[in-house]
HTML snippet that shows the backbone in 3Dmol.js (N, CA, C, O; Angstrom):
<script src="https://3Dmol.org/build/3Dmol-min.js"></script>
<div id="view" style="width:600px;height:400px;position:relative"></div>
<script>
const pdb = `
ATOM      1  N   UNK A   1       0.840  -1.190   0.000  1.00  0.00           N
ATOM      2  CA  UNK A   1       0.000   0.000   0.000  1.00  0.00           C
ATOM      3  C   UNK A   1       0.882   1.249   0.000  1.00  0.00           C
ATOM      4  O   UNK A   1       0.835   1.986  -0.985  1.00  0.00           O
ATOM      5  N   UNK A   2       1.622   1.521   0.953  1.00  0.00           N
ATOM      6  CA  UNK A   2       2.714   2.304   1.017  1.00  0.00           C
ATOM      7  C   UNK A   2       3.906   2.487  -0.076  1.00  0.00           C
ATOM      8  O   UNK A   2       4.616   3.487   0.028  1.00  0.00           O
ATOM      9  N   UNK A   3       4.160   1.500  -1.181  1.00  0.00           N
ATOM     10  CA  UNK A   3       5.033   1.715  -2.214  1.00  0.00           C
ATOM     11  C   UNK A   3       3.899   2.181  -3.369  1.00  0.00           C
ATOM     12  O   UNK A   3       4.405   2.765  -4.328  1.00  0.00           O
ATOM     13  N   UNK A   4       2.795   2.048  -3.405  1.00  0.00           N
ATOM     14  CA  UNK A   4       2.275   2.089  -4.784  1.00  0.00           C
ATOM     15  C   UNK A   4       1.157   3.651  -4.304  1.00  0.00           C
ATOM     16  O   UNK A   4       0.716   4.276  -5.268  1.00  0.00           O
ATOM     17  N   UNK A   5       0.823   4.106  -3.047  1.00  0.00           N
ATOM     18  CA  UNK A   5       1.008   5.286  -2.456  1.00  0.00           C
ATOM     19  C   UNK A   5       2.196   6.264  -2.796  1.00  0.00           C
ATOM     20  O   UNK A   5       1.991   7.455  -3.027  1.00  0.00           O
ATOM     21  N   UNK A   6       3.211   5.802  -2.810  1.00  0.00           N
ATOM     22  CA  UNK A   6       4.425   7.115  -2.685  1.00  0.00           C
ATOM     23  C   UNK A   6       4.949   6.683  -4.302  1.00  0.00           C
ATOM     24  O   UNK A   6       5.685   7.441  -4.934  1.00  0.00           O
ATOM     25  N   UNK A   7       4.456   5.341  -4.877  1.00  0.00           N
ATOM     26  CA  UNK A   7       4.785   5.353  -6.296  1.00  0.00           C
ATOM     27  C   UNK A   7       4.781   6.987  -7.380  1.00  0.00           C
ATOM     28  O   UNK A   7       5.529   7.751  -7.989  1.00  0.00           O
ATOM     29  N   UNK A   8       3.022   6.688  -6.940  1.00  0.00           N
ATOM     30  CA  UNK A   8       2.119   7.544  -7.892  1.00  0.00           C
ATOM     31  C   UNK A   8       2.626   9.421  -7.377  1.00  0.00           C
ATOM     32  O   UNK A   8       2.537  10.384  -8.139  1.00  0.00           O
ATOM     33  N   UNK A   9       3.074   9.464  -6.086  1.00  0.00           N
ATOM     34  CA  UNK A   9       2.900  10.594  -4.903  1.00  0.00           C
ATOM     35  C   UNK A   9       4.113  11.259  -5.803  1.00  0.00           C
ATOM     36  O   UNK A   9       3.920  12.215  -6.554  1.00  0.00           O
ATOM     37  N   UNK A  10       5.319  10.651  -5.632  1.00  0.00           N
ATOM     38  CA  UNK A  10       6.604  11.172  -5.339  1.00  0.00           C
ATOM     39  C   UNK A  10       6.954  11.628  -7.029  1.00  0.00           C
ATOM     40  O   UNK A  10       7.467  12.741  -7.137  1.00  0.00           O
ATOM     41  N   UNK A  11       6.737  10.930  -8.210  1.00  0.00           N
ATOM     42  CA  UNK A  11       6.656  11.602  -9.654  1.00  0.00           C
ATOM     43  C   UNK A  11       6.073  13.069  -9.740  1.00  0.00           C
ATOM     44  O   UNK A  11       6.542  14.079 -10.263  1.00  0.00           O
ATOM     45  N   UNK A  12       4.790  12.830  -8.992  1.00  0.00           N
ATOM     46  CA  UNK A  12       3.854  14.159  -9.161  1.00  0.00           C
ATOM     47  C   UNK A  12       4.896  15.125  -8.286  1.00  0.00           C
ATOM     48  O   UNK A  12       5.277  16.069  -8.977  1.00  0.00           O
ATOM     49  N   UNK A  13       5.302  15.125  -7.303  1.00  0.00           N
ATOM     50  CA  UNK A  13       5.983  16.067  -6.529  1.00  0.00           C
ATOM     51  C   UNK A  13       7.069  16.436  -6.892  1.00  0.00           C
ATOM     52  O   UNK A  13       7.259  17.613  -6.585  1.00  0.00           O
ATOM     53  N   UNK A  14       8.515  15.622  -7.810  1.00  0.00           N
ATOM     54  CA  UNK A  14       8.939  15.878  -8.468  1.00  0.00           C
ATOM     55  C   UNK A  14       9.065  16.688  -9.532  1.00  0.00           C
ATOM     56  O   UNK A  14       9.997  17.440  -9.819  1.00  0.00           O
ATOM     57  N   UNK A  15       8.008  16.467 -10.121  1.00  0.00           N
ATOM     58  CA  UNK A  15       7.291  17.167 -11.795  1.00  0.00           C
ATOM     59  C   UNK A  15       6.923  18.691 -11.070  1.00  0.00           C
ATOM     60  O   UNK A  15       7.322  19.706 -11.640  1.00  0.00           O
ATOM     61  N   UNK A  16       6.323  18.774 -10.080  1.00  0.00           N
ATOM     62  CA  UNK A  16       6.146  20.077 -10.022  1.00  0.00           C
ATOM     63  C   UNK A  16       6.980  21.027  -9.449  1.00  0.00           C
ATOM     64  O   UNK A  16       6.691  22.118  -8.958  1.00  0.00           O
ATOM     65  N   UNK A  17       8.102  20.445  -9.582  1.00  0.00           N
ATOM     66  CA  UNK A  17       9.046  20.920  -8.254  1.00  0.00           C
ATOM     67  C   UNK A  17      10.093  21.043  -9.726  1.00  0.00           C
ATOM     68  O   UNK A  17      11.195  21.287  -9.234  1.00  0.00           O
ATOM     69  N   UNK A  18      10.270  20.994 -11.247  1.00  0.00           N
ATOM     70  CA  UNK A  18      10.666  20.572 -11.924  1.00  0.00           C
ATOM     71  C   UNK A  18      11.962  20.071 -11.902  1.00  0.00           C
ATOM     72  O   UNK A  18      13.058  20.475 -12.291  1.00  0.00           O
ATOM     73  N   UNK A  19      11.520  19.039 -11.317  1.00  0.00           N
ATOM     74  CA  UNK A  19      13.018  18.117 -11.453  1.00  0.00           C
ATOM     75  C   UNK A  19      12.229  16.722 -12.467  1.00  0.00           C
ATOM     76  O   UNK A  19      11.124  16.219 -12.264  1.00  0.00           O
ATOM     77  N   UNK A  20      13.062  16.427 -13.377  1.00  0.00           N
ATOM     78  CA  UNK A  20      12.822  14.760 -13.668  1.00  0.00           C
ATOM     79  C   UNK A  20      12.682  14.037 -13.478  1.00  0.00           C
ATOM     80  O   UNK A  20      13.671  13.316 -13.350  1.00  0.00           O
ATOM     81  N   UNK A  21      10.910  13.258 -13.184  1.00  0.00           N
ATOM     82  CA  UNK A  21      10.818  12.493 -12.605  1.00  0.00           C
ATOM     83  C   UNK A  21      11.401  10.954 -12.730  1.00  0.00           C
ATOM     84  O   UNK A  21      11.341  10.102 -11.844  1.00  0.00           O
ATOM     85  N   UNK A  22      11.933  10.815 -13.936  1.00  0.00           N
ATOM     86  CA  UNK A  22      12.389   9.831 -14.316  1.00  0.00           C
ATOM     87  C   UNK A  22      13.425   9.340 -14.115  1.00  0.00           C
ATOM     88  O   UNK A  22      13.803   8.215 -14.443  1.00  0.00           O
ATOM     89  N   UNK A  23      14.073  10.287 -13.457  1.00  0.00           N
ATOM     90  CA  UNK A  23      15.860  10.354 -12.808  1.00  0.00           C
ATOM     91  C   UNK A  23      15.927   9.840 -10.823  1.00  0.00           C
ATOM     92  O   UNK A  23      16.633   9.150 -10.087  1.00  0.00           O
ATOM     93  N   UNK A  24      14.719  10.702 -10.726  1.00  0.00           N
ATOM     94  CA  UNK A  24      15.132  10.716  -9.188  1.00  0.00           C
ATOM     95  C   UNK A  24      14.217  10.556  -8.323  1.00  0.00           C
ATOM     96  O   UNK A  24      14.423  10.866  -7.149  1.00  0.00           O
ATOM     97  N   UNK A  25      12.512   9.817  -8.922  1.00  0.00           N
ATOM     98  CA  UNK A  25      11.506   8.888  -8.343  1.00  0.00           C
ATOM     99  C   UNK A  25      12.398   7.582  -8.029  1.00  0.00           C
ATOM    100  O   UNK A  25      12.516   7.055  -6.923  1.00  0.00           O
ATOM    101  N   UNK A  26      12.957   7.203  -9.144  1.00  0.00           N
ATOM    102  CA  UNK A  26      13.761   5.693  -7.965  1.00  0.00           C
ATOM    103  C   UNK A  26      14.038   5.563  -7.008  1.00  0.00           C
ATOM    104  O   UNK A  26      13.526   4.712  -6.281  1.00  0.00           O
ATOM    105  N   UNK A  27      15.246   6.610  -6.535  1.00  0.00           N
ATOM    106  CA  UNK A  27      15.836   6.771  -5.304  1.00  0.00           C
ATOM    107  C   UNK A  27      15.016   6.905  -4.269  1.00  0.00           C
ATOM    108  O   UNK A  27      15.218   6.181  -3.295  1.00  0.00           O
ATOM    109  N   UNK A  28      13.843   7.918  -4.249  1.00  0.00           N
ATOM    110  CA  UNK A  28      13.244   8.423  -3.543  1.00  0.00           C
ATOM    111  C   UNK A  28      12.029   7.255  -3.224  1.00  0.00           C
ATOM    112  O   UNK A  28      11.362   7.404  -2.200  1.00  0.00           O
ATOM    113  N   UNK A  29      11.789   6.227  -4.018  1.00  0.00           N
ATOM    114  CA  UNK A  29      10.738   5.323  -3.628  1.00  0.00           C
ATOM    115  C   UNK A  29      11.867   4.449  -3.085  1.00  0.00           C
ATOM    116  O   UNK A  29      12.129   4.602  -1.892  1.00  0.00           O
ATOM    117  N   UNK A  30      12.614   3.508  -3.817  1.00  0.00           N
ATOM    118  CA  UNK A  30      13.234   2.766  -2.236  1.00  0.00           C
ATOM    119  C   UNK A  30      13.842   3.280  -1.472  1.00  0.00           C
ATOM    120  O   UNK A  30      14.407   2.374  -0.859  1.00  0.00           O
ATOM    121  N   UNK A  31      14.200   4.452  -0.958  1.00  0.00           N
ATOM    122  CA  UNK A  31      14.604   4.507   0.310  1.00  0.00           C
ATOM    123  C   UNK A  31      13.303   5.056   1.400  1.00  0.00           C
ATOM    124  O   UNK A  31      13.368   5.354   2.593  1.00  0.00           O
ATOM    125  N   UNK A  32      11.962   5.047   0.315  1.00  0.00           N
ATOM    126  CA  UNK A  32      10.351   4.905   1.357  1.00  0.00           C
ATOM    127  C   UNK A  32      10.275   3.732   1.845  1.00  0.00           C
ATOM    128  O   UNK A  32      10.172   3.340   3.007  1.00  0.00           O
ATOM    129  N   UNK A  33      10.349   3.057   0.605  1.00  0.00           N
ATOM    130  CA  UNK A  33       9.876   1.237   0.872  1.00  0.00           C
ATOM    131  C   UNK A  33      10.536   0.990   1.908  1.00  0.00           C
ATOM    132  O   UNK A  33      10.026   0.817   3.015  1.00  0.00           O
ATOM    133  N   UNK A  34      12.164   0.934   1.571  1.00  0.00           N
ATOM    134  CA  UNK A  34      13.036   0.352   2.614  1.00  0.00           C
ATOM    135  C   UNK A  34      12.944   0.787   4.116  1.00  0.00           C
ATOM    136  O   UNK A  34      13.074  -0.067   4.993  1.00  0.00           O
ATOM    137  N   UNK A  35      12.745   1.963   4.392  1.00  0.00           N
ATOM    138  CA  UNK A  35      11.835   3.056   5.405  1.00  0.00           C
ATOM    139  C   UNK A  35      11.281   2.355   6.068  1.00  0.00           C
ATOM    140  O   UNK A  35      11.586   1.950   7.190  1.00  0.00           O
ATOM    141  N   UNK A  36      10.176   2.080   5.279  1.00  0.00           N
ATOM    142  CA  UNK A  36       8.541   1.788   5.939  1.00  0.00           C
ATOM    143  C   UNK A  36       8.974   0.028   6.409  1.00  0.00           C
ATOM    144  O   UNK A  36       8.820  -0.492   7.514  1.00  0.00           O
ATOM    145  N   UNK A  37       9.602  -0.659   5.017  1.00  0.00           N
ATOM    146  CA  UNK A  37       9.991  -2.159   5.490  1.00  0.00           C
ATOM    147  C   UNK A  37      10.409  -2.064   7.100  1.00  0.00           C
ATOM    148  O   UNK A  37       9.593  -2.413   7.953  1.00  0.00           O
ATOM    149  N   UNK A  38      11.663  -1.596   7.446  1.00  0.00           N
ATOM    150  CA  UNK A  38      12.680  -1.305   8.418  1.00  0.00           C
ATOM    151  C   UNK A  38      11.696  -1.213   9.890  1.00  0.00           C
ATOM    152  O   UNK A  38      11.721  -1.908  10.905  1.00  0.00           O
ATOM    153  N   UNK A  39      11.040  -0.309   9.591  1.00  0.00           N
ATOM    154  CA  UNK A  39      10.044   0.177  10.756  1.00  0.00           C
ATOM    155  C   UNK A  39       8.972  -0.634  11.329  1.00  0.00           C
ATOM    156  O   UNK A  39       8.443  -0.760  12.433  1.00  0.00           O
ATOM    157  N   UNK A  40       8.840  -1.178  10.066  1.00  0.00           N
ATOM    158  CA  UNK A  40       7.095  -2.220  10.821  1.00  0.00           C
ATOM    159  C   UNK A  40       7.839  -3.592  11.061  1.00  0.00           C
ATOM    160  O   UNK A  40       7.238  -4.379  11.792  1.00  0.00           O
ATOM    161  N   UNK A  41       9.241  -4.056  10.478  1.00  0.00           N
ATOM    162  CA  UNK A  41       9.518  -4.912  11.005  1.00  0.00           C
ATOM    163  C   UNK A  41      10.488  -4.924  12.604  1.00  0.00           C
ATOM    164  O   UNK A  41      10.653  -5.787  13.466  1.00  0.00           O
ATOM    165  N   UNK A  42      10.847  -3.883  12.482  1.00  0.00           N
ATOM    166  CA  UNK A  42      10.937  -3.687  13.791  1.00  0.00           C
ATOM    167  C   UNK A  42       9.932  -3.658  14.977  1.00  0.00           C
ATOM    168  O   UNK A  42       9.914  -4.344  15.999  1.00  0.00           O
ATOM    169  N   UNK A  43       9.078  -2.646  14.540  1.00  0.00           N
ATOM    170  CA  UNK A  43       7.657  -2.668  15.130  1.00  0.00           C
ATOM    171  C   UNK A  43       7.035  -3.935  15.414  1.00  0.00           C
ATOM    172  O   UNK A  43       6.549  -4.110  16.531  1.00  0.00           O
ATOM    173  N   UNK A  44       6.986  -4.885  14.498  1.00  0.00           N
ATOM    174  CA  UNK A  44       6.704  -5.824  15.503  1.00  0.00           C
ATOM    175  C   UNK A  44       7.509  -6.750  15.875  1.00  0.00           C
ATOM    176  O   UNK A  44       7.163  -7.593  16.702  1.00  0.00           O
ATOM    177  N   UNK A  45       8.779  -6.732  15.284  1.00  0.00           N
ATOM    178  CA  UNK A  45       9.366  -7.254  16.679  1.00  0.00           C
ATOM    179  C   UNK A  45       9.563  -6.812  18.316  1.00  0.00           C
ATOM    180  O   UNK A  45       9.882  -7.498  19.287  1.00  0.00           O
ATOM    181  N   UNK A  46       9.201  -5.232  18.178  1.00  0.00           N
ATOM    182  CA  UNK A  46       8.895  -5.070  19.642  1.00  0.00           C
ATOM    183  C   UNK A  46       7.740  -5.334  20.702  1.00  0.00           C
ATOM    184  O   UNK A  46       7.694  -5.255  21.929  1.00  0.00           O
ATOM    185  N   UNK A  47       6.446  -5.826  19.302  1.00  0.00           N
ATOM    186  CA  UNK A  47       5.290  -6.081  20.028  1.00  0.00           C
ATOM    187  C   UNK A  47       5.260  -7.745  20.244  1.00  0.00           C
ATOM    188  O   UNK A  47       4.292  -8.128  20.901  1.00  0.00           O
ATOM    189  N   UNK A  48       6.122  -8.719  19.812  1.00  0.00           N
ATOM    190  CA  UNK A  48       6.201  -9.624  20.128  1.00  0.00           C
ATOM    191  C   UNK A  48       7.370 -10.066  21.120  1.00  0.00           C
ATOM    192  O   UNK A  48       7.308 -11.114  21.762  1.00  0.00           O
ATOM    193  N   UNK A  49       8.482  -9.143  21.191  1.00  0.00           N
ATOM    194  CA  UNK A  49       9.045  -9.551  21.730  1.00  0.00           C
ATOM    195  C   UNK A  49       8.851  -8.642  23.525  1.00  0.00           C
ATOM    196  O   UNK A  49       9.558  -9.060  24.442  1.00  0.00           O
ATOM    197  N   UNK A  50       8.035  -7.667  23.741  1.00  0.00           N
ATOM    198  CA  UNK A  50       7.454  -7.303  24.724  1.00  0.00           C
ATOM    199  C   UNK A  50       6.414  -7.680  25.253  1.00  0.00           C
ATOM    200  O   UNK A  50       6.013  -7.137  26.282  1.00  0.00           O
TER     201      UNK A  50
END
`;
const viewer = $3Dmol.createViewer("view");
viewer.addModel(pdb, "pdb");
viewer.setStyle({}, {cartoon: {color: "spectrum"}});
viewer.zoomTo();
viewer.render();
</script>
């Protein structure tokens, strides 16, 4: 939900910001994904392991 959220998000914000979205949406979506991955798997390892 969160990659295909900031998929569509982060081009548009780019484009209006005029930078190329085609250059520098990559970067900017996996280091969301990887983000969001990082966090909820942590997250619940603290709710299982508490």
């Amino acid at each position: 939900i969160c990659a295909g959220l900031f998929g569509g998000l982060i081009p548009f914000l780019l484009d209006r910001m005029k930078i190329d979205p085609a250059v520098a949406s990559g970067v900017f979506l996996t280091m969301v994904t990887d983000v969001v991955g990082f966090l909820s798997f942590l997250g619940l390892a603290t709710l299982i392991l508490l």
